[in-house]
C-alpha positions, 0 to 999 in steps of 0.5 A: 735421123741417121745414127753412126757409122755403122749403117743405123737408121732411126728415121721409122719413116725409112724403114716401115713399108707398112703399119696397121693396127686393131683400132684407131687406125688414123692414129697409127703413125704417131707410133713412128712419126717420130713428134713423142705422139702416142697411139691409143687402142680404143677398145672397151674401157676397164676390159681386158682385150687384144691390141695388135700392132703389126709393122712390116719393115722393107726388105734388108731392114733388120730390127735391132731393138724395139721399145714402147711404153704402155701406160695401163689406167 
């Protein structure tokens, strides 16, 4: 999905080169498929740990906004 005129691009799928993640990997592109789908860390319940989520975009990509939702139990 492309936005406006001025050069937006929503589609994740055009922008990520990479994406990897600390746990779940198979998961991982519901962050960026676009279906409303979620990624869940699978780290031990009712402990406090380290989720890591790192995207590498191409190259003359640049961020503008990033929001995800993160629902503690």
């Amino acid at each position: 999905m492309l936005g406006g005129s001025d050069g937006t691009v929503e589609d994740w799928h055009r922008c990520v080169r990479n994406l990897s993640v600390s746990s779940r990997e198979n998961w991982a592109h519901r962050l960026i498929d676009g279906t409303g789908s979620y990624w869940q860390s699978c780290g031990q319940e009712g402990k406090v740990g380290r989720i890591i989520i790192v995207i590498i975009l191409y190259l003359m990509v640049k961020l503008y906004t990033i929001k995800k939702k993160i629902i503690m139990p």
